[in-house]
C-alpha positions as CSV (number, residue, x, y, z in Angstrom):
1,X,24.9,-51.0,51.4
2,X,24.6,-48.7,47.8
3,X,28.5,-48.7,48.3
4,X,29.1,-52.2,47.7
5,X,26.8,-52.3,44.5
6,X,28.0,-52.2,41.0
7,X,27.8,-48.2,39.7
8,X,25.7,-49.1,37.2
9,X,22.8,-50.2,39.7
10,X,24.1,-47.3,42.2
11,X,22.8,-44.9,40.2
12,X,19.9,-46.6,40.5
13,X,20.2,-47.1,43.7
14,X,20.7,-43.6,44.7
15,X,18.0,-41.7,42.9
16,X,15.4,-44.7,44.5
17,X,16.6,-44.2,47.8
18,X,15.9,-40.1,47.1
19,X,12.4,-40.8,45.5
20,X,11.7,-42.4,48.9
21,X,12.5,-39.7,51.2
22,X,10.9,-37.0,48.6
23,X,6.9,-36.5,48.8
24,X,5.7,-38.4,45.8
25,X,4.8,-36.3,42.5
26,X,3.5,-39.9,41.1
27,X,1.8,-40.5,37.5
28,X,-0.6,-42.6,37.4
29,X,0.3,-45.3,35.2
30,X,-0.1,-48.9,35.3
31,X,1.8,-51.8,34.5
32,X,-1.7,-52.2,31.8
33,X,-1.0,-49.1,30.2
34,X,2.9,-49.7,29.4
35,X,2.0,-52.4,27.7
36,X,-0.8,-50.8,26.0
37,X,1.3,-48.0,24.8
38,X,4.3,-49.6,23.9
39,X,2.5,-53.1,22.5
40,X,5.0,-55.4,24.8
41,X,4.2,-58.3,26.8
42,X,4.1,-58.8,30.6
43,X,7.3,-59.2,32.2
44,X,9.9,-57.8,33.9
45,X,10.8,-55.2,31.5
46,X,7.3,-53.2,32.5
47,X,8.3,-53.3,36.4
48,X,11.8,-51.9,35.4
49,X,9.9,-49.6,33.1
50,X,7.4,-48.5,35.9
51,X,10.1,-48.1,38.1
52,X,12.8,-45.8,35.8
53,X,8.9,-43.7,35.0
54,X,8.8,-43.4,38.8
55,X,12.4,-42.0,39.1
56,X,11.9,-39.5,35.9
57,X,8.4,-38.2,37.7
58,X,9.9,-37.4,40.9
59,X,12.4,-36.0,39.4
60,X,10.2,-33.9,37.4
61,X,11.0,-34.8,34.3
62,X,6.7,-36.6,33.1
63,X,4.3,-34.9,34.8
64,X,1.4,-36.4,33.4
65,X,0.4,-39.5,31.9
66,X,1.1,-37.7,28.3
67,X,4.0,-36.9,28.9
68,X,4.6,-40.2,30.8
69,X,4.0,-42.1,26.9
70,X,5.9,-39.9,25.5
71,X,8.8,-40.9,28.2
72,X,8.7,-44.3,27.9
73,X,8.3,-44.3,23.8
74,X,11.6,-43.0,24.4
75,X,13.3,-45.0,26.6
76,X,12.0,-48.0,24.1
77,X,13.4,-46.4,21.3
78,X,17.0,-45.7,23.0
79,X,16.8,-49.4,23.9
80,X,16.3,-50.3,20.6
81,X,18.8,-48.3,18.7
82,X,21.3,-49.6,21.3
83,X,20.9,-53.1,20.1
């Protein structure tokens, strides 16, 4: 099934699929504090958010919520410089 999608959502694909079989190194943070910390609204950008935090804590990249807001500053500020 991850073979027929696109490669840009098989990359995703992939590393969720992995973050389900691995024990879960979660961060605690909540769909609230996203958009707390980075002042956006409700929506689906905080799931996809959430979910791309997920895949960068199992992966060990955030290990705590510091450097979780750290994390997603960054991700906002790659996605705005893209634009």
């Amino acid at each position: 099934l991850v073979s027929r999608l696109d490669p840009s959502r098989r990359n995703r694909a992939v590393a969720l699929r992995r973050l389900a079989r691995r024990r879960r190194r979660g961060v605690s943070v909540s769909g609230a504090d996203v958009m707390q910390w980075l002042g956006i609204p409700a929506g689906p950008r905080v799931g996809a958010l959430l979910s791309d935090l997920a895949v960068a804590a199992a992966s060990g990249k955030v290990k705590n919520r510091r450097e979780a807001r750290h994390w997603l500053s960054g991700q906002v500020r790659k996605a705005s410089s893209a634009l």
